[in-house]
LUMROPA-762786 format. One line per field, with one value per atom (N, C-alpha, C): atom name; x, y, z. Coordinates in pm, whole numbers, plus 50000, padded with zeros to 5 digits. Layout:
<senus>
atom CA ... .
X X ... .
Y Y ... .
Z Z ... .
</senus>
This chain:
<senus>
atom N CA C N CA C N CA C N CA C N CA C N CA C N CA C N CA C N CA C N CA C N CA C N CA C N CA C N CA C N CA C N CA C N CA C N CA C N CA C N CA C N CA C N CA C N CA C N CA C N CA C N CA C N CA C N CA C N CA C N CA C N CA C N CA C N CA C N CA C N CA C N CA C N CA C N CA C N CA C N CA C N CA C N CA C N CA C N CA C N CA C N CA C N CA C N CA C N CA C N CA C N CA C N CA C N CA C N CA C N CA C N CA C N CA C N CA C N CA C N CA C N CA C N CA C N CA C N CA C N CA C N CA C N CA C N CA C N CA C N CA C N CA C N CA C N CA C N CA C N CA C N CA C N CA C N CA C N CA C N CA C N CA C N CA C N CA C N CA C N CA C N CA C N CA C N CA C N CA C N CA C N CA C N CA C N CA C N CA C N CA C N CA C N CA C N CA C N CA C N CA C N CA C N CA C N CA C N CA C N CA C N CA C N CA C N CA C N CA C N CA C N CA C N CA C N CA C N CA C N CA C N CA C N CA C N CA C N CA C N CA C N CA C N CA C N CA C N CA C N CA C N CA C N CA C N CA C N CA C N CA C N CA C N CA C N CA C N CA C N CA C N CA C N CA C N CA C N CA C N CA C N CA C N CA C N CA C N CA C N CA C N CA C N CA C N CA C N CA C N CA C N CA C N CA C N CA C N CA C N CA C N CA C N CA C N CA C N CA C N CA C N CA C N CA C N CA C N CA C N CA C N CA C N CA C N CA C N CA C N CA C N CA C N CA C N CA C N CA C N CA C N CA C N CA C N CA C N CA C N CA C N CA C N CA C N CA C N CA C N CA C N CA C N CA C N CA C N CA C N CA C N CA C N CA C N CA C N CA C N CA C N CA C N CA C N CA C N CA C N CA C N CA C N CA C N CA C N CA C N CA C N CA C N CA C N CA C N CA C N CA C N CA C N CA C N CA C N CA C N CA C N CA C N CA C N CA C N CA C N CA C N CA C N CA C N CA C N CA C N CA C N CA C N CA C N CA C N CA C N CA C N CA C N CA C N CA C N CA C N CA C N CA C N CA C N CA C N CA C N CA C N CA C N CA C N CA C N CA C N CA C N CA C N CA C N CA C N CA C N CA C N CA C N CA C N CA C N CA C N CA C N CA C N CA C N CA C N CA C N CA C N CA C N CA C N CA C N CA C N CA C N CA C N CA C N CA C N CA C N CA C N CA C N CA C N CA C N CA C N CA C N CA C N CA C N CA C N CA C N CA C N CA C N CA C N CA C N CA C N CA C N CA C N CA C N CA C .
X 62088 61991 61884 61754 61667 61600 61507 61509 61445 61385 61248 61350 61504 61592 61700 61710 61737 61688 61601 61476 61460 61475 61489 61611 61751 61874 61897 61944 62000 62140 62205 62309 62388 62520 62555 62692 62749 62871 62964 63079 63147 63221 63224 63308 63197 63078 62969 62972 63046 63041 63222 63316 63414 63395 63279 63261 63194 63116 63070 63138 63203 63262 63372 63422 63547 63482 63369 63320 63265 63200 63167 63288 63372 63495 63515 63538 63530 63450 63367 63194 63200 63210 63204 63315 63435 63553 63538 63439 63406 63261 63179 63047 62993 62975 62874 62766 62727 62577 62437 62356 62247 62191 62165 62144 62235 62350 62513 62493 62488 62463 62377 62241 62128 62155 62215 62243 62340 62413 62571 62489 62466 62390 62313 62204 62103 62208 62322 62402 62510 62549 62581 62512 62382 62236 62208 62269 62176 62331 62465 62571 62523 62587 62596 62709 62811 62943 62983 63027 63084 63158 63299 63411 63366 63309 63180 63140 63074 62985 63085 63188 63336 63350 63405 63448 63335 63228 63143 63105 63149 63138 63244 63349 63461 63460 63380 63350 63279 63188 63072 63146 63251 63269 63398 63459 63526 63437 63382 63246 63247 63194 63156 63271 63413 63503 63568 63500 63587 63493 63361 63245 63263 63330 63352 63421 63604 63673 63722 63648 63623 63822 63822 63964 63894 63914 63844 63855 63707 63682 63808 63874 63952 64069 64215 64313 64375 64268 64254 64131 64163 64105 64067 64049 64074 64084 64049 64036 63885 63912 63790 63681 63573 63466 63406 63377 63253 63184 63030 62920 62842 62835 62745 62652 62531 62424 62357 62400 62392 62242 62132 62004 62092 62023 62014 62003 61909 61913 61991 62111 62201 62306 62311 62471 62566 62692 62805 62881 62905 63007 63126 63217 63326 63420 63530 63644 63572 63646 63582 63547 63448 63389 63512 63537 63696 63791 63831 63910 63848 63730 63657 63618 63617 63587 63694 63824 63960 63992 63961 63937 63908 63760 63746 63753 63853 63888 64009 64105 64196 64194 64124 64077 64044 63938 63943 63982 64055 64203 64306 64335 64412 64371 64243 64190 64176 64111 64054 64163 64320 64378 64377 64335 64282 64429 64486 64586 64574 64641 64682 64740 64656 64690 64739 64706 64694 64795 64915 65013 64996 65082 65032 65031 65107 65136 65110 65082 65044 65155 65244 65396 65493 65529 65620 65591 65481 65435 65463 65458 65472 65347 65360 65237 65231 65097 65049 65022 65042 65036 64897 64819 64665 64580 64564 64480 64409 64421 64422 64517 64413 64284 64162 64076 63916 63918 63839 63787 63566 63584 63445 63337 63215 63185 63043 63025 62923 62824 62695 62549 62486 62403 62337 62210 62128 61941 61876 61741 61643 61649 61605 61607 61743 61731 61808 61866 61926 62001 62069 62181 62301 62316 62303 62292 62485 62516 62669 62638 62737 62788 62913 62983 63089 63099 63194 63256 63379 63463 63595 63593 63693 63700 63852 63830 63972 63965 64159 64200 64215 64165 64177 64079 63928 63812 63804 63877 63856 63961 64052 64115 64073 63950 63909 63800 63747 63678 63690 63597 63624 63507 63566 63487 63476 63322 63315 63272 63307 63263 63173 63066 62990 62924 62886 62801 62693 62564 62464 62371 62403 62369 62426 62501 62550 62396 62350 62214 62226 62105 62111 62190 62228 62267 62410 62462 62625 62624 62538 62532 62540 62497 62473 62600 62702 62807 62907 62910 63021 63010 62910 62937 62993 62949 62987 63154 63198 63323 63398 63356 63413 63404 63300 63329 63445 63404 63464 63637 63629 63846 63856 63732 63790 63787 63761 63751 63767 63889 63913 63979 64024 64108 64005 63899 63773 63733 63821 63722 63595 63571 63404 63384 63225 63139 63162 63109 63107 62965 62977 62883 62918 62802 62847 62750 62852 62794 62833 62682 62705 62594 62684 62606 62594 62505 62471 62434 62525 62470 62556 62511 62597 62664 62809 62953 63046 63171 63322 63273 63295 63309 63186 63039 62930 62892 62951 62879 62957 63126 63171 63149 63100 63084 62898 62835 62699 62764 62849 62805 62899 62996 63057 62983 62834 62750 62621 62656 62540 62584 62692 62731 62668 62658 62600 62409 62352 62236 62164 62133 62062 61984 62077 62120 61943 61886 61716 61640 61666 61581 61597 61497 61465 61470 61536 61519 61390 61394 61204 61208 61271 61262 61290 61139 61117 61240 61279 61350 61485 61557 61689 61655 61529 61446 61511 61487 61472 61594 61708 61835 61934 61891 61964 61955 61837 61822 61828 61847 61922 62058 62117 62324 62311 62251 62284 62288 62207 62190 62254 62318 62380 62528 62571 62703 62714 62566 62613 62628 62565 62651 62754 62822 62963 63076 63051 63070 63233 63247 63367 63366 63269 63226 63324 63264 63359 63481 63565 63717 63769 63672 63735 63760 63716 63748 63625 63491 63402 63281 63184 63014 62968 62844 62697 62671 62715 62782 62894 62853 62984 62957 62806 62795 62675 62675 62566 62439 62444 62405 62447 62371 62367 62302 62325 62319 62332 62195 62245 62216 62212 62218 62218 62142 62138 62122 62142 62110 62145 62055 62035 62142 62197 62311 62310 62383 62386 62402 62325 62297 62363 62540 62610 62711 62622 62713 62636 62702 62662 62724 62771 62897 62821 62927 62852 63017 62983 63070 63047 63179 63124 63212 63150 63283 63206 63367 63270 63349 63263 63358 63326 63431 63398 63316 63310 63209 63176 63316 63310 63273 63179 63105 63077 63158 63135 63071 63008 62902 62829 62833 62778 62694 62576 62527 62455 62425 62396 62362 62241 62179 62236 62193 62227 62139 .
Y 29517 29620 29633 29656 29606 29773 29776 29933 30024 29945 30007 30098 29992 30079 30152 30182 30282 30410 30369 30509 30564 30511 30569 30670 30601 30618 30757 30879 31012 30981 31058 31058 31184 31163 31315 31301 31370 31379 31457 31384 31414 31521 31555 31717 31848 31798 31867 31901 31784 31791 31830 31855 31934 32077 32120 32226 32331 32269 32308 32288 32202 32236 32307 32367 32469 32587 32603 32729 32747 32638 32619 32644 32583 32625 32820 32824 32961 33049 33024 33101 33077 32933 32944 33010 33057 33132 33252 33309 33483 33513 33378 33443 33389 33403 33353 33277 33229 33172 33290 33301 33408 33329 33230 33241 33267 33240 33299 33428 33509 33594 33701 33617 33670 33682 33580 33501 33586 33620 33664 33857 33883 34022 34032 33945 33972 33936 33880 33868 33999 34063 34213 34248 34260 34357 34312 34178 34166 34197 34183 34172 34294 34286 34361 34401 34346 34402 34517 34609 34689 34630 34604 34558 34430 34358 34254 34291 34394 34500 34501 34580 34641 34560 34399 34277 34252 34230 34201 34283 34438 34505 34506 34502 34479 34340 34267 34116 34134 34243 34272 34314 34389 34487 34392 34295 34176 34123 34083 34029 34111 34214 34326 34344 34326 34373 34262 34175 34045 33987 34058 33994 34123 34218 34340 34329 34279 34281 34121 34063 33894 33841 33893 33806 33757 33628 33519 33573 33570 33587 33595 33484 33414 33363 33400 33373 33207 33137 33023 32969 32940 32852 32724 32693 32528 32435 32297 32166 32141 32155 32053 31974 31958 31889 31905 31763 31770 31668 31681 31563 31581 31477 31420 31315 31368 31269 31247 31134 31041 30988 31008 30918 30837 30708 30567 30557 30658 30640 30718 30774 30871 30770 30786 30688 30808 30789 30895 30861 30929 30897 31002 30900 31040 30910 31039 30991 30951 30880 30820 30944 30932 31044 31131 31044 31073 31169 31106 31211 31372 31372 31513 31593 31502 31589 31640 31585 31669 31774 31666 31839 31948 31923 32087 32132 32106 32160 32190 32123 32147 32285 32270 32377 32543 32504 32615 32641 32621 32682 32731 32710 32722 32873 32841 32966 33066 32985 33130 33188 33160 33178 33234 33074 33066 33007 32974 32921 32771 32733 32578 32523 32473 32394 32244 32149 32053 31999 31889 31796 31661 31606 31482 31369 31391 31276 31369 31288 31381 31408 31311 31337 31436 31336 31455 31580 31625 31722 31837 31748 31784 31857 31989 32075 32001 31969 31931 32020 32154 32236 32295 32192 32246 32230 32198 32212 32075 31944 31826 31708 31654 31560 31616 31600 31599 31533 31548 31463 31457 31358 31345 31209 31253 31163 31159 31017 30957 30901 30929 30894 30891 30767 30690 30733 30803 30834 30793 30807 30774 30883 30898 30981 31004 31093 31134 31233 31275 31442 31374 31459 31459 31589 31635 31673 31712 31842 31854 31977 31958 32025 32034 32145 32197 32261 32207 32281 32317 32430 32434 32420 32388 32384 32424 32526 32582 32523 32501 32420 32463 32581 32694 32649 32620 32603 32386 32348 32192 32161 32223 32187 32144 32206 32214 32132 32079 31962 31818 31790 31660 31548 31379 31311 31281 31190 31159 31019 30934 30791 30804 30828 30825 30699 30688 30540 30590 30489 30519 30596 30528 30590 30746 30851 30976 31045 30980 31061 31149 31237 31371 31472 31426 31528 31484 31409 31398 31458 31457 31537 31656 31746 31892 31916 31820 31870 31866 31764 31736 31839 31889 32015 32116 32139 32281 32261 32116 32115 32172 32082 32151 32272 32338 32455 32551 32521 32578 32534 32415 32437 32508 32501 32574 32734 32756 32976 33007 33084 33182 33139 33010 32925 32933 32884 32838 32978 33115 33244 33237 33267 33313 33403 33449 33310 33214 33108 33019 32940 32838 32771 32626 32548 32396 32308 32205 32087 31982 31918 31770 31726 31553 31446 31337 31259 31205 31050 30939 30810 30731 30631 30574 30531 30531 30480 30612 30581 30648 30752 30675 30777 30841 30715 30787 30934 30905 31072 31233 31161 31270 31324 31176 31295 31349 31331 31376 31514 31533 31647 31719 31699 31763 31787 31736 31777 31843 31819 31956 32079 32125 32244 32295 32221 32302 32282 32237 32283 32434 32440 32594 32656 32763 32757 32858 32821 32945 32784 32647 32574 32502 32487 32372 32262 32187 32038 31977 31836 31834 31693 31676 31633 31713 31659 31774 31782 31699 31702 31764 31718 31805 31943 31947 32109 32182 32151 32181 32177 32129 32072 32231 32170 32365 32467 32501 32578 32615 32520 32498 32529 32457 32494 32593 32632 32795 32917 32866 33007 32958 32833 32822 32829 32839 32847 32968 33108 33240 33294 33190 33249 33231 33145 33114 33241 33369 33494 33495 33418 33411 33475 33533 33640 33648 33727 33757 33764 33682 33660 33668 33559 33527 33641 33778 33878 33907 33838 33885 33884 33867 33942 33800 33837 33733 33681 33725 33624 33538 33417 33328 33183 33168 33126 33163 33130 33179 33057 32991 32829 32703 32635 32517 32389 32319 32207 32077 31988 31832 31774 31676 31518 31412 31308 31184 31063 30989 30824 30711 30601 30490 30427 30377 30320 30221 30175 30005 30032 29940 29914 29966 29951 29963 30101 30195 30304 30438 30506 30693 30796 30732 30800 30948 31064 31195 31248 31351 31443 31611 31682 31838 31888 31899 32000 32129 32209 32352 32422 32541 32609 32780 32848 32977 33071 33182 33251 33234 33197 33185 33048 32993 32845 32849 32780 32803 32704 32699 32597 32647 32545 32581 32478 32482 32351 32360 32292 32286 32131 32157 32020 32043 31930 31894 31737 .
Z 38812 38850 38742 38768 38701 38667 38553 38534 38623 38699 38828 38909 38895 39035 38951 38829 38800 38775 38764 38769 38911 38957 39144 39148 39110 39156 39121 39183 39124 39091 39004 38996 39008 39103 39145 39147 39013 39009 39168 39158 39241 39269 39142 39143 39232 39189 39253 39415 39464 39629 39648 39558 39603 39582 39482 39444 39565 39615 39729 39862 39853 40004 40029 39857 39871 39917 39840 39890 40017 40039 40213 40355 40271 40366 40382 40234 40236 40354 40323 40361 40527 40577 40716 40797 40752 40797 40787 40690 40666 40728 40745 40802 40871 41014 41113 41062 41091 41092 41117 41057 41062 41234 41260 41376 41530 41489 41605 41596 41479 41456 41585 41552 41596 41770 41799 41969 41998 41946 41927 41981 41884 41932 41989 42042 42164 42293 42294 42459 42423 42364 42368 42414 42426 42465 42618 42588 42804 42862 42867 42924 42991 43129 43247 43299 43241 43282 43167 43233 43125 43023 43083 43032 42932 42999 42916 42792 42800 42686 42600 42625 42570 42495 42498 42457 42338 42369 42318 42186 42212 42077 41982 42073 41946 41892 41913 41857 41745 41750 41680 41581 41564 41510 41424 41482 41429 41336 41359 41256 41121 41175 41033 40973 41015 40926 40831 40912 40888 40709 40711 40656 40547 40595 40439 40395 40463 40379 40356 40375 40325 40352 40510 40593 40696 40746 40839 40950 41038 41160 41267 41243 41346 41247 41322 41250 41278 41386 41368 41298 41131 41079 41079 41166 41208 41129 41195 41086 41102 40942 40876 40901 40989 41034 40933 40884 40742 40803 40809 40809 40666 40690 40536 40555 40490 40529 40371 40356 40232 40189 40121 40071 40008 40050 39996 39832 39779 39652 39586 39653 39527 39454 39383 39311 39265 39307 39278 39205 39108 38950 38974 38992 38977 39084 39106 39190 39335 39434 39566 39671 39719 39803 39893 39987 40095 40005 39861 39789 39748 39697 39662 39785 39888 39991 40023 40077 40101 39978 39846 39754 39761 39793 39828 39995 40043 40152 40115 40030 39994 39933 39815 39739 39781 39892 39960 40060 40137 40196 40153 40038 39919 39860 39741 39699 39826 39910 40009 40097 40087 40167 40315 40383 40487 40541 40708 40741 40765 40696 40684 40828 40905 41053 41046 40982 40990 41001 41082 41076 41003 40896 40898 40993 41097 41167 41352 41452 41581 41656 41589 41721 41581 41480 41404 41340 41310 41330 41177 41078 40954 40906 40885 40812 40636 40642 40491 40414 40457 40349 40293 40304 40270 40334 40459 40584 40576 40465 40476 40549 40584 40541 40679 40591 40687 40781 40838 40978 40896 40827 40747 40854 40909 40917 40859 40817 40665 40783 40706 40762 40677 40665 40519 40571 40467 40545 40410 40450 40312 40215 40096 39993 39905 39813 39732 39749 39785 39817 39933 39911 40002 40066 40202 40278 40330 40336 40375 40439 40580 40709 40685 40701 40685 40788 40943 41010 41127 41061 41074 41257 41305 41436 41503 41525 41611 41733 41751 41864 42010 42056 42140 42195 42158 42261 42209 42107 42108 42234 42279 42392 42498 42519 42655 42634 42589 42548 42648 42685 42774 42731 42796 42801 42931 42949 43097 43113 43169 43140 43309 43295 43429 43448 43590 43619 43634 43610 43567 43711 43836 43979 43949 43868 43873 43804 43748 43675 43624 43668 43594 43663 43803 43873 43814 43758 43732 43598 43529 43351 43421 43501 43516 43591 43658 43764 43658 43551 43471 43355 43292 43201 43303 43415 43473 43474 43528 43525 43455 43328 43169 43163 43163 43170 43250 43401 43468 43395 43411 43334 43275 43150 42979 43046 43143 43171 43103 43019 42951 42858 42794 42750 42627 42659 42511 42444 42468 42386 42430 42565 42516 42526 42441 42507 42398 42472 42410 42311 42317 42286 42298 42395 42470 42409 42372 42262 42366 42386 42486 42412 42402 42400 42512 42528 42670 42610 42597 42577 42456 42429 42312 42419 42342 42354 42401 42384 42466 42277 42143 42060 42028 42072 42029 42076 42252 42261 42208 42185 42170 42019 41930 41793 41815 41889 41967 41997 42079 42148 42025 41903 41801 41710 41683 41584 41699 41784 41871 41849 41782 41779 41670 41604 41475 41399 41576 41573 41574 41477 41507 41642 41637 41818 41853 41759 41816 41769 41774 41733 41878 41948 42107 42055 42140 42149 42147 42079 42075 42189 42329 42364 42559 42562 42685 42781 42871 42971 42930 42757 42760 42734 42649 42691 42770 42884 43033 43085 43013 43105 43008 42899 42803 42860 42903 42957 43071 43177 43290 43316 43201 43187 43183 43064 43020 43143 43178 43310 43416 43462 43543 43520 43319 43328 43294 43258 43276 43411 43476 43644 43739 43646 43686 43712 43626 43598 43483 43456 43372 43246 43155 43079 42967 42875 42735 42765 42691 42710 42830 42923 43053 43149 43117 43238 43276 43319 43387 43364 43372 43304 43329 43228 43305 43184 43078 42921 42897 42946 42939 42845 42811 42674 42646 42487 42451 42412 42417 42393 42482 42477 42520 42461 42341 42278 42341 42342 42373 42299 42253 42205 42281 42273 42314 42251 42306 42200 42326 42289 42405 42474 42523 42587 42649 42712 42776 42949 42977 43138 43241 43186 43305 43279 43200 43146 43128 43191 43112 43030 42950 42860 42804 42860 42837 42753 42688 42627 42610 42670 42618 42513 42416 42309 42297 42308 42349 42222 42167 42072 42142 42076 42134 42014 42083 41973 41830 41767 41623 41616 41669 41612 41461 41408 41225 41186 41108 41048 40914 40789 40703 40649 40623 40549 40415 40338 40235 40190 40125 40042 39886 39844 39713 39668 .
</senus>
């Protein structure tokens, strides 16, 4: 390496990115997102069902207590979703990325005494004790700074989660029949409201980690691509009229969002995905 490309290269110790994602863990289990937040209290305000209303304030009021006396939203803490979006020019000194990242998840589940979900194995069913290992997925971009998403995912609304391997003759009218589906199964099963993460294209895994990082688009930012524009906002009002409402007993709040994603795909395929989370969509991000 010649000195031109060391002078480029940042260097970012590794302890730096367990340091932050203990606390990130922390932080997304005690505090909404300022924009869920915002979404979260303007559909208290339109709900039309009483009982709706009802639900909806003691949610509110879950929130505030949960955020004073710093005990997690939800006594499902889930597992670990970390994205990381890597510049080309960082170089990392320290122990291997995969390890500091379960660090500080380790770390903070631990410190923050949050509940430890995780099995090591899917059939024997051994608790690891510290809510490890991650589910991390790595994305190399231009620049220097490393870019980290931190978010926990309870198994209550990942249940109801589906894929759809559609043919390409299903179009748009099969993207709009196949979220309602999803929806309609998840009723009262996913906590809502909810919030619906679809991706539309790629592959069998491309769309489902698409529609798993649509969740943690900032839910007051539009798509900058007209037609799914138009299709968000389409679900949305067609899956608040499904009437299945705050915690499945009713109202005209049955999510609060609607997130897509897309990416190109091959000739003979429409691979779509919905992962839906319920109110407590947790998400934290942070540069470095």
């Amino acid at each position: 390496m010649d000195q031109e490309e060391e002078r480029i290269l940042r260097t970012i110790q590794t302890r730096e990115i367990t340091e932050n994602i203990r606390e990130m863990c922390i932080e997304a289990n005690h505090f909404l997102s300022q924009d869920m937040c915002r979404v979260f209290y303007q559909a208290a305000e339109k709900e039309e069902s009483p009982l709706g209303k009802q639900i909806l304030e003691q949610l509110k009021e879950n929130l505030q207590i949960a955020g004073e006396d710093r005990i997690p939203i939800c006594q499902d803490t889930g597992m670990a979703v970390i994205f990381l979006k890597i510049g080309q020019e960082v170089h990392f000194e320290g122990d291997s990325l995969a390890d500091v990242v379960n660090q500080g998840v380790r770390e903070g589940y631990t410190d923050g005494y949050l509940r430890k979900s995780v099995v090591k194995d899917p059939i024997e069913r051994e608790n690891t004790k510290d809510n490890t290992p991650a589910v991390i997925h790595y994305e190399i971009v231009d620049g220097d700074q490393v870019e980290i998403t931190v978010a926990p995912k309870g198994f209550g609304s990942e249940n109801m989660s589906r894929v759809f391997m559609l043919k390409p003759a299903d179009g748009i009218e099969g993207v709009k029949n196949a979220i309602l589906t999803a929806v309609k199964d998840a009723g009262p099963n996913a906590c809502p409201p909810m919030v619906v993460g679809v991706g539309i294209g790629g592959t069998f895994e491309k769309c489902a980690l698409m529609a798993k990082h649509a969740l943690t688009r900032n839910l007051e930012e539009e798509s900058p691509v007209p037609y799914v524009r138009d299709l968000e906002k389409e679900m949305l009002d067609k899956i608040n009229r499904l009437g299945i409402g705050p915690g499945g007993l009713g109202g005209t709040v049955t999510a609060l969002a609607v997130n897509i994603e897309t990416y190109p795909t091959h000739i003979a395929g429409l691979p779509m995905a919905v992962n839906i989370c319920c109110h407590v969509n947790r998400h934290v991000r942070r540069v470095i």
